[in-house]
Structures are given as structure tokens and as C-alpha cells.
Rosetta silent file (secondary structure, phi, psi, omega in degrees, C-alpha in Angstrom):
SEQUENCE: XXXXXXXXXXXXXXXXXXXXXXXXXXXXXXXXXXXXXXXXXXXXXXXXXXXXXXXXXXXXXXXXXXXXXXXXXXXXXXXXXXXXXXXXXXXXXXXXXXXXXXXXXXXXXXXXXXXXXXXXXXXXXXXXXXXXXXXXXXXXXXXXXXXXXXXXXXXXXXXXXXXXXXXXXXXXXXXXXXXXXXXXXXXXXXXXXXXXXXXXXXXXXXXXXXXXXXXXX
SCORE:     score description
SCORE:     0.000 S_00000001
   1 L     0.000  161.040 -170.864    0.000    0.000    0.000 S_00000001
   2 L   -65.439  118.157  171.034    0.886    3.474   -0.574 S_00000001
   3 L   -70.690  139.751 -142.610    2.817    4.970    2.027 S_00000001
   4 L    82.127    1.827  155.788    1.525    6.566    4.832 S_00000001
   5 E  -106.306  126.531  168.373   -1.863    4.816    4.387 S_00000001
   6 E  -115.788  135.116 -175.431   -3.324    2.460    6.694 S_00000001
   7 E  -114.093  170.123 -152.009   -6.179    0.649    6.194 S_00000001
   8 L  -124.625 -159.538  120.735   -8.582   -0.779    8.900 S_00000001
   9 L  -139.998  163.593  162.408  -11.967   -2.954    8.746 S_00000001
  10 L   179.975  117.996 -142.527  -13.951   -3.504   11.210 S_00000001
  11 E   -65.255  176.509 -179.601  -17.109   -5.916   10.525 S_00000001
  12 L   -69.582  -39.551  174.541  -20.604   -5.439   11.322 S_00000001
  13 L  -151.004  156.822 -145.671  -21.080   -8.051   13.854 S_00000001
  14 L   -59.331  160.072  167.956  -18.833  -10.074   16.256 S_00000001
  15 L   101.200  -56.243 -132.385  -17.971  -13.110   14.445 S_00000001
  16 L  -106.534  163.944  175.242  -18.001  -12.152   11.483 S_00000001
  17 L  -170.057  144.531 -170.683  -14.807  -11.837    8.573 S_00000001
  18 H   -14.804  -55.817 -169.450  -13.900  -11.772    4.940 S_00000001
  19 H   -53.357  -30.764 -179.466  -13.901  -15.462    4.373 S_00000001
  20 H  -104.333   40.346  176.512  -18.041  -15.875    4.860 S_00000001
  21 L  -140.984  140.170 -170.539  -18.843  -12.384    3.682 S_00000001
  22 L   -64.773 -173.380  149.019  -19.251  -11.115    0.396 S_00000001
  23 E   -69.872  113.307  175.771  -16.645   -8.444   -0.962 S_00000001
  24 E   -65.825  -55.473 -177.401  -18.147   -4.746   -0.818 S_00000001
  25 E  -106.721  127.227 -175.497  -14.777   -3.785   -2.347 S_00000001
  26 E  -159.287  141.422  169.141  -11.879   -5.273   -3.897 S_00000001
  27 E  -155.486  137.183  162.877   -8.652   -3.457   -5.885 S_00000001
  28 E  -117.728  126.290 -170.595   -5.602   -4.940   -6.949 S_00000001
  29 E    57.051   39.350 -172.750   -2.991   -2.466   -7.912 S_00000001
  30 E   -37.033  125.020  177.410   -4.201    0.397   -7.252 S_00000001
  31 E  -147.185  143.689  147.934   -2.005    3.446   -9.188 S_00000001
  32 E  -175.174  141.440 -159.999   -2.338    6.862   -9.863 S_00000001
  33 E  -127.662  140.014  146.205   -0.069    9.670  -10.344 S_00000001
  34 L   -66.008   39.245 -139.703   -0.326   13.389  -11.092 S_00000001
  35 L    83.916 -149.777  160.900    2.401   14.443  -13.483 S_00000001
  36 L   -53.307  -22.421 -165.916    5.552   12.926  -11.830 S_00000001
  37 L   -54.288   51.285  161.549    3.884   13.099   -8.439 S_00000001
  38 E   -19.581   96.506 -167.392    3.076    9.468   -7.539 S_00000001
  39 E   -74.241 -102.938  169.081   -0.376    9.416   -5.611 S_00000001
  40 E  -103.723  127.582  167.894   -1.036    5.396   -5.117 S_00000001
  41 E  -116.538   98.970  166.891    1.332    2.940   -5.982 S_00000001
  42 E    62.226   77.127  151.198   -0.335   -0.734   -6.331 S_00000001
  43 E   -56.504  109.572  172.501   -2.868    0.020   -3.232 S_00000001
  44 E   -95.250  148.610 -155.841   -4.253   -3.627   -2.581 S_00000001
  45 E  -159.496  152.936  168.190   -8.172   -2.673   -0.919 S_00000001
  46 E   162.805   95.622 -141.775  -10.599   -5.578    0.376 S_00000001
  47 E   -95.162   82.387 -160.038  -13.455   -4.311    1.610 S_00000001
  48 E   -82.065  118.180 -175.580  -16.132   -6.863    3.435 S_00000001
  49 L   -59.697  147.615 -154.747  -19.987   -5.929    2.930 S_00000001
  50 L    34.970   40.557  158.869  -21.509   -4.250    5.779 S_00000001
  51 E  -120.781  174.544  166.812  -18.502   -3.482    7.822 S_00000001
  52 E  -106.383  127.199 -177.875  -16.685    0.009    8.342 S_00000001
  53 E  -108.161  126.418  178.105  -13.486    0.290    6.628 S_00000001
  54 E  -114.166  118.339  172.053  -11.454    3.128    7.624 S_00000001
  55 E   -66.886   71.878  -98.906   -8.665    4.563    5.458 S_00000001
  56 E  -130.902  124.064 -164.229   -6.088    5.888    7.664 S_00000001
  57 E   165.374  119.213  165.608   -3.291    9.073    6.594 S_00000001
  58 L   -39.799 -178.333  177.800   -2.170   12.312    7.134 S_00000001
  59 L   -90.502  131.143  177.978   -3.186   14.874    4.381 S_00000001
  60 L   112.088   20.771  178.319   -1.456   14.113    0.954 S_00000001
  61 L   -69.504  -58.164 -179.302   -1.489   10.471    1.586 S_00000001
  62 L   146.407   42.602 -171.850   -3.769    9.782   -1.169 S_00000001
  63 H   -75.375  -44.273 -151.298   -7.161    9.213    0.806 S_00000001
  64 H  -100.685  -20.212 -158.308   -9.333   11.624   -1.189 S_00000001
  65 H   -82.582  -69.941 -175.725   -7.605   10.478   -4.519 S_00000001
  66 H   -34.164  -45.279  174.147   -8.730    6.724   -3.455 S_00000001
  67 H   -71.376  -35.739  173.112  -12.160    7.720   -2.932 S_00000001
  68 H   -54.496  -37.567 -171.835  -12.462    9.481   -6.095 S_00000001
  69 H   -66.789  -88.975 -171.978  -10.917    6.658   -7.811 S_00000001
  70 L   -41.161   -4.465 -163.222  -13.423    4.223   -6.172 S_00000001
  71 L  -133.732   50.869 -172.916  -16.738    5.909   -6.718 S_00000001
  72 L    29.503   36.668 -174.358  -16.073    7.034  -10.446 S_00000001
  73 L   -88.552  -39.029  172.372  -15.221   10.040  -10.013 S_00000001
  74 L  -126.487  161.621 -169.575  -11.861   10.389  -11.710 S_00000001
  75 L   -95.379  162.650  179.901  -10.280    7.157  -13.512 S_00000001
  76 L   -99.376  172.818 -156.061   -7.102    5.334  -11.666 S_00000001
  77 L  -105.510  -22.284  165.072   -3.647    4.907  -13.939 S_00000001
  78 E  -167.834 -179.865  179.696   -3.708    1.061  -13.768 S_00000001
  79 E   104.709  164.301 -163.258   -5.238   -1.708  -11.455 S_00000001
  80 E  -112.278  145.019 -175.684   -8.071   -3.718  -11.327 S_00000001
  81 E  -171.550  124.150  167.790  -11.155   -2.755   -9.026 S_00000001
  82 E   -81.565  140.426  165.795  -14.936   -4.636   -8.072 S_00000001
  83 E  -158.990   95.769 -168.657  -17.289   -2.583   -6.630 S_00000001
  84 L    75.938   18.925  160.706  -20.563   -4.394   -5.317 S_00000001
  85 L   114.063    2.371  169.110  -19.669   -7.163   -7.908 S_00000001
  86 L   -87.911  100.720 -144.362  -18.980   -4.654  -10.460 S_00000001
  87 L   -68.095  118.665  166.428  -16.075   -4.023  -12.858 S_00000001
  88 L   -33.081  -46.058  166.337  -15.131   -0.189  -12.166 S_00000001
  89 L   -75.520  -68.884  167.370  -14.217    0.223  -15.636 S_00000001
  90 L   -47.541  -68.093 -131.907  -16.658   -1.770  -17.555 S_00000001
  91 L  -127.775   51.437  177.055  -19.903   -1.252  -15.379 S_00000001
  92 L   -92.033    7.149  154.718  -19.639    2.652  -13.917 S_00000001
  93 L   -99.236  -26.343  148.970  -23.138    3.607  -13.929 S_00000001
  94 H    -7.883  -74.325 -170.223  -23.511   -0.027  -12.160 S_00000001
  95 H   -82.966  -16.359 -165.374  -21.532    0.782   -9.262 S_00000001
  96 H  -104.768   13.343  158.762  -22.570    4.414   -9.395 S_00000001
  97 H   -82.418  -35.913  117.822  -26.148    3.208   -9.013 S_00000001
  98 L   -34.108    5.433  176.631  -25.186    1.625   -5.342 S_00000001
  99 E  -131.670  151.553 -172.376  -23.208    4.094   -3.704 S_00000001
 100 E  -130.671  164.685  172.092  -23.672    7.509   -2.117 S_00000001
 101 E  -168.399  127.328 -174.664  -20.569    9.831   -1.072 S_00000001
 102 E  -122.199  102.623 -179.915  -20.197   12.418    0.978 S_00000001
 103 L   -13.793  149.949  177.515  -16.930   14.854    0.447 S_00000001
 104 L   -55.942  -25.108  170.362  -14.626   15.955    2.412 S_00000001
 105 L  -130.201  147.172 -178.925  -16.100   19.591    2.768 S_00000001
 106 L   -28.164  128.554  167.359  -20.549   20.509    3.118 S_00000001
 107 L  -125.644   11.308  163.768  -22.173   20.494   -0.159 S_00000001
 108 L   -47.144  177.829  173.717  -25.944   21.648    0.984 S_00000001
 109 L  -104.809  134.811 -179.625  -27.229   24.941   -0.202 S_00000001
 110 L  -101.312   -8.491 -177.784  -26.988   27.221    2.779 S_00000001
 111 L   -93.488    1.760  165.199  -30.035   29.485    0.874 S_00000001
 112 L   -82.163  174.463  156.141  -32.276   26.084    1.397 S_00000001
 113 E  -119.013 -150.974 -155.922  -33.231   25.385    4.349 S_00000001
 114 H   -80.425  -40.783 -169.030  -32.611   21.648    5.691 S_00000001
 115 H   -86.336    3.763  146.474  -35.668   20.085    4.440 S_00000001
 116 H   -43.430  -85.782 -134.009  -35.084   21.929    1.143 S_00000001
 117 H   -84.226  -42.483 -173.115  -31.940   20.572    0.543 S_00000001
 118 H   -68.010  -56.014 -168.811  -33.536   17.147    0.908 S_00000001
 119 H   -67.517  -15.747 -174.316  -36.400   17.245   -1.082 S_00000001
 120 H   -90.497  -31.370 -179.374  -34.149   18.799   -4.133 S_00000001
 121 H   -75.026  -41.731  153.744  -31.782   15.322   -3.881 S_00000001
 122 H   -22.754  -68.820 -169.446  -35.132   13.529   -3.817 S_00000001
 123 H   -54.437  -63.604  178.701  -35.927   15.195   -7.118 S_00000001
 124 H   -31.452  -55.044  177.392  -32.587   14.384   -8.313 S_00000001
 125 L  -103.971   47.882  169.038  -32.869   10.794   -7.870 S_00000001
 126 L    35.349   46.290  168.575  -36.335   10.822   -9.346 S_00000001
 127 L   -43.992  -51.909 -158.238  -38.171    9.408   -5.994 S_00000001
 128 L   102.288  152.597 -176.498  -41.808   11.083   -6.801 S_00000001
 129 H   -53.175  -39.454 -162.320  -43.449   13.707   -4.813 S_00000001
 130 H   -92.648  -35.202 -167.909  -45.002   11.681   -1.858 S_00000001
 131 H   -59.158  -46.110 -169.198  -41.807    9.251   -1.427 S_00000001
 132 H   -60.482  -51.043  162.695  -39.324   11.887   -1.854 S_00000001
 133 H   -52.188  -39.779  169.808  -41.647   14.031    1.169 S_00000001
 134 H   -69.079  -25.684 -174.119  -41.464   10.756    3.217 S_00000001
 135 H   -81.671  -12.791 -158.927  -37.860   10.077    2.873 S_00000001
 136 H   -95.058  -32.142 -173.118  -37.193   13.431    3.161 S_00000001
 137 H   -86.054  -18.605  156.773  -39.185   13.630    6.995 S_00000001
 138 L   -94.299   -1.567  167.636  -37.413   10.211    7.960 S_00000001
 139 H  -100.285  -28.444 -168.466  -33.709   11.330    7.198 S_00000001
 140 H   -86.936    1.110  156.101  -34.547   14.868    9.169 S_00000001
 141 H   -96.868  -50.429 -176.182  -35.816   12.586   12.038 S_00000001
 142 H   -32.711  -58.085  177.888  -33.226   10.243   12.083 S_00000001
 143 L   -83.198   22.160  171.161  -30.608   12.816   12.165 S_00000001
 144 L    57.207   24.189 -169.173  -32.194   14.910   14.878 S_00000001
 145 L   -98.783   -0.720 -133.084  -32.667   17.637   12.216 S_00000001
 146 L   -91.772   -6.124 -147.947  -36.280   17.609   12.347 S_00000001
 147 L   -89.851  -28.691 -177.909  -36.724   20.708   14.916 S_00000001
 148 L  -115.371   25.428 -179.922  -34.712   22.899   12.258 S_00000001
 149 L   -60.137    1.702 -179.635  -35.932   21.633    9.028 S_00000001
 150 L  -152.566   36.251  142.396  -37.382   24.768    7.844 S_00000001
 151 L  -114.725  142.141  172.156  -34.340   27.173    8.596 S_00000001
 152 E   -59.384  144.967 -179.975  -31.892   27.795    6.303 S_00000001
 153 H   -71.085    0.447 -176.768  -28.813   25.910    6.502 S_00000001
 154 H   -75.420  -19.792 -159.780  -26.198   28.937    6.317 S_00000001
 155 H   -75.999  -20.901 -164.904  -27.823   29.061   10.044 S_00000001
 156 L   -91.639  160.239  173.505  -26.627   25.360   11.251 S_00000001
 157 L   -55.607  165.837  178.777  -23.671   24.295   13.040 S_00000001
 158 H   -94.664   -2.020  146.757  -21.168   22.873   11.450 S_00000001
 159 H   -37.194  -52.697 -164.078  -22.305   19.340   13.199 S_00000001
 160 H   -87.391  -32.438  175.798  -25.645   19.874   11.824 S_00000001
 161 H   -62.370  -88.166  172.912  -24.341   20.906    8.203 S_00000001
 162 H     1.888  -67.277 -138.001  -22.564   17.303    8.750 S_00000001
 163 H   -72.776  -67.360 -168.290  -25.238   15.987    9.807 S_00000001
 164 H   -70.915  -45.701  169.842  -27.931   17.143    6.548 S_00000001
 165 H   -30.012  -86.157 -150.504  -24.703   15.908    4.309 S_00000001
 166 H   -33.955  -61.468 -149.484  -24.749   12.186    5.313 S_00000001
 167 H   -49.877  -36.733  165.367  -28.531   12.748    5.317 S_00000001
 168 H   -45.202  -38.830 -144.348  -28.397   13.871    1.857 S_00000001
 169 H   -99.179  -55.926  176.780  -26.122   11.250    0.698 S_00000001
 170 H   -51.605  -25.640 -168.936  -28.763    8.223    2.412 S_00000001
 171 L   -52.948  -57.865 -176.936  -32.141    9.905    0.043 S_00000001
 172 L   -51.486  -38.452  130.198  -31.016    7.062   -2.774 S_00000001
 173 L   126.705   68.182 -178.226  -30.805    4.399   -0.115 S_00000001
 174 L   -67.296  163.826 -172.431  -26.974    3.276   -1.184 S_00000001
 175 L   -92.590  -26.903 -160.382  -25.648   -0.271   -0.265 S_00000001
 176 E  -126.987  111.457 -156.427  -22.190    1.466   -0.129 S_00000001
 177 E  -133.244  119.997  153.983  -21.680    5.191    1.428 S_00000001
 178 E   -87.429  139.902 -175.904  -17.886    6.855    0.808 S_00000001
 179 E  -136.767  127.639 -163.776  -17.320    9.421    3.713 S_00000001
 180 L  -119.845   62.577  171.501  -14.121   11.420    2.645 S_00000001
 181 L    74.469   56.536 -153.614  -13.228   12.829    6.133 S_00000001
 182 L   -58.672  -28.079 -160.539  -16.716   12.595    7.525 S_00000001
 183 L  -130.576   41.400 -166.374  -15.788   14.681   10.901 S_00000001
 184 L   -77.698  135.907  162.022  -13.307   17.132    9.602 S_00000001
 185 L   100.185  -27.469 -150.702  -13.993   20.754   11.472 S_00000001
 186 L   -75.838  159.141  168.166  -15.949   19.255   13.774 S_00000001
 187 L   -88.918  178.332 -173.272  -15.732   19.795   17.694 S_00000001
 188 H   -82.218  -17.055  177.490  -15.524   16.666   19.691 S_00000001
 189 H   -68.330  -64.906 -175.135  -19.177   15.898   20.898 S_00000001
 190 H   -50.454  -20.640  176.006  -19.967   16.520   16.941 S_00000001
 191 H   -95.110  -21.578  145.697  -17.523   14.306   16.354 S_00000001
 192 H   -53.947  -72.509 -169.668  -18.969   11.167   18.364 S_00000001
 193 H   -31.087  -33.758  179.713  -22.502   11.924   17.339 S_00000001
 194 H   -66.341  -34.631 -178.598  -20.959   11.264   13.838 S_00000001
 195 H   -80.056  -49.806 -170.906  -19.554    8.082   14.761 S_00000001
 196 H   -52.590  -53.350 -178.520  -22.348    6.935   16.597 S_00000001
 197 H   -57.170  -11.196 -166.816  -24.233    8.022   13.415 S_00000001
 198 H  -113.157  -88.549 -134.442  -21.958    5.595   10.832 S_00000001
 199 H   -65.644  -14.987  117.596  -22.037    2.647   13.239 S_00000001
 200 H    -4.973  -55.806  169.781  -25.630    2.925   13.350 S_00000001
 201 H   -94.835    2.663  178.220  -26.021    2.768   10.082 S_00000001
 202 H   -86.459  -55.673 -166.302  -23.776   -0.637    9.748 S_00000001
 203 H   -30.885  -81.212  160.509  -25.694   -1.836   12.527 S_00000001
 204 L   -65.525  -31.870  160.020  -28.787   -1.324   11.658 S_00000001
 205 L   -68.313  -43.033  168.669  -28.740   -1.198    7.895 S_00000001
 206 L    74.505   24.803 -173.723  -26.187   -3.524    7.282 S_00000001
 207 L   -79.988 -173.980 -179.590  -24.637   -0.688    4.562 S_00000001
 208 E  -125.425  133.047  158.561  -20.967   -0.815    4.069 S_00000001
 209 E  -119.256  147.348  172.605  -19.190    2.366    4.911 S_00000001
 210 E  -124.391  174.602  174.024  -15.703    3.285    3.749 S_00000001
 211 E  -178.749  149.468 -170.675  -14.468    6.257    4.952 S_00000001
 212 E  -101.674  153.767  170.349  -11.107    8.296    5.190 S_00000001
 213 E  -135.575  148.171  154.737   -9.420    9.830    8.383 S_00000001
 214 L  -106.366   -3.191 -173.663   -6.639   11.195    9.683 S_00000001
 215 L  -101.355  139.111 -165.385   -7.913   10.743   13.422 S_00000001
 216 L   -81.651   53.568 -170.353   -7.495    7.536   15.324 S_00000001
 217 L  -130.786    0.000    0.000  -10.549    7.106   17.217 S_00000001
């Protein structure tokens, strides 16, 4: 693996490990370089459905690059990579029909308000009016948002801006969620509630989160 990355897993329930569980995730040779700049050099990734895999790295490891790589956002320079059973190359609206990701910095509308912001991702992934209103009043309760759902978001913390991400990123109802430095900014209570919020959603959900860090908690 690329140096200065460490990668983690850590499975959904006691017991359980790669050999009886499918693959969420799986790269072999991971590579990609900027100019001369060498990003990842032959990153080996295997990724067990429904567990949380944590990416581990100071900034410039190549964390954000990986995630980009993995969720089709930019192409990698060689290597082979599955995603949900899906060739990366071959099959990228495939995989980019099972996954949600949410960036390293807030991408709401701060001139929405919260329940705004929802109902426009709704639209986006072509729910329908009354699903997209229900889905949109069960991620703003889930996520304790529901008291400020009809104030604009330039107004929320940056916990709660957090918070209305993920929530965003959950309207399609992905198998697979990338979180690109999910608690970056954050103070430290916001930064449990978040983890309490991702294990939560392995728990209960059984989704697979990957997610990048640099903190060790």
C-alpha cells in the first residue's frame, strides 16, 4: 500500500470476517499519479460488505484520490477494481447506481433550508413527490434535524451541516456510502454523534461504509 496509508476494517457483527462475507470492495494495484507526483502505488483494498473500513493518513497520503478513484469520479492509472460485484471500468453507472458519497467539505445549499436541501436530492434521484416528502421527513428525524428543518442551513452548526450531508447522501438508499473525512472541522461531541451516526447505520442497515481519516478514534 501506498505509504503513509493504513487501512482498517472492522465488521458489522462479532464473528463475522472476509472469508463468509461477500466483498463490498476489492482493488488490486491500485495506481495513480499526477504528473511525476506518484499518488497510489499498487494500493491492494478488500473491503467486506456491511462493515466500516477506515482509510487511515495524514493529508497528501492519497485518501481523497482513493475515494475518487473508487466511486467514479476520476479514472485510476492502472489496477483492477470490483465494486458491489462490479467491474469499475466496464460497469460505472452499475456501481454508481449503489453508492452515495459524501466529500470531504458541506455540499448543501446554505439558501435552502434543511428540508429543502432534501427534497431537491429527492428530485434528483427521481423518488416522486409523496416518497421523496417521506424520505425526506425520515432522514430529518433520524438525524435529529427535524426541529430545524425549515431554517436555512447557512444558520446550522457545522455538526448539523454534517449531519444534513450524510442525510443527503442516504435519500437514494446506497448499499455502499464513501465518507471522505466525515468529521473534519468538527468539535468533539460533533464528532462522536458522527460516529455513533456511521455505526448505526452498519448496525442497523447492514450498509458498508468506507471512509477516510486522519484521526485515530
Amino acid at each position: 500500500m501506498t505509504e503513509n496509508l493504513t487501512a482498517a476494517g472492522v465488521p458489522r457483527r462479532a464473528g463475522s470476517s472476509a472469508d463468509n462475507a461477500s466483498s463490498a470492495i476489492s482493488a488490486v494495484g491500485l495506481r495513480k499519479s499526477y504528473g511525476e507526483k506518484l499518488v497510489l502505488d499498487g494500493v491492494d483494498l478488500e473491503v467486506v460488505e456491511g462493515s466500516v473500513f477506515a482509510l487511515l493518513g495524514p493529508n497528501g497520503a492519497g485518501k481523497t484520490t482513493a475515494v475518487q478513484i473508487l466511486s467514479t469520479l476520476i479514472g485510476a492509472d492502472g489496477g483492477r477494481v470490483r465494486v458491489a460485484g462490479h467491474d469499475l471500468v466496464g460497469e460505472p453507472d452499475a456501481v454508481r447506481s449503489v453508492i452515495g458519497v459524501t466529500g470531504q467539505f458541506s455540499a448543501v445549499d446554505g439558501l435552502l433550508s434543511g428540508r429543502e436541501n432534501l427534497r431537491l436530492m429527492a428530485d434528483l434521484r427521481h423518488l416522486g413527490r409523496a416518497a421523496g416528502r417521506a424520505r425526506t421527513a425520515e432522514l430529518l428525524e433520524r438525524f435529529d434535524l427535524a426541529d430545524a428543518a425549515d431554517v436555512l442551513v447557512s444558520t446550522y452548526s457545522g455538526g448539523m451541516r454534517r449531519r444534513l450531508d450524510l442525510a443527503m447522501t442516504l435519500v437514494g438508499d446506497p448499499r455502499l456510502i464513501f465518507l471522505d473525512e466525515p468529521t473534519t472541522g468538527l468539535d468533539p461531541r460533533s464528532r462522536r454523534t458522527m460516529w455513533e451516526i456511521i455505526r448505526g447505520l452498519v448496525a442497523d442497515q447492514g450498509v458498508t461504509i468506507f471512509l477516510t481519516t486522519q484521526y485515530l478514534e
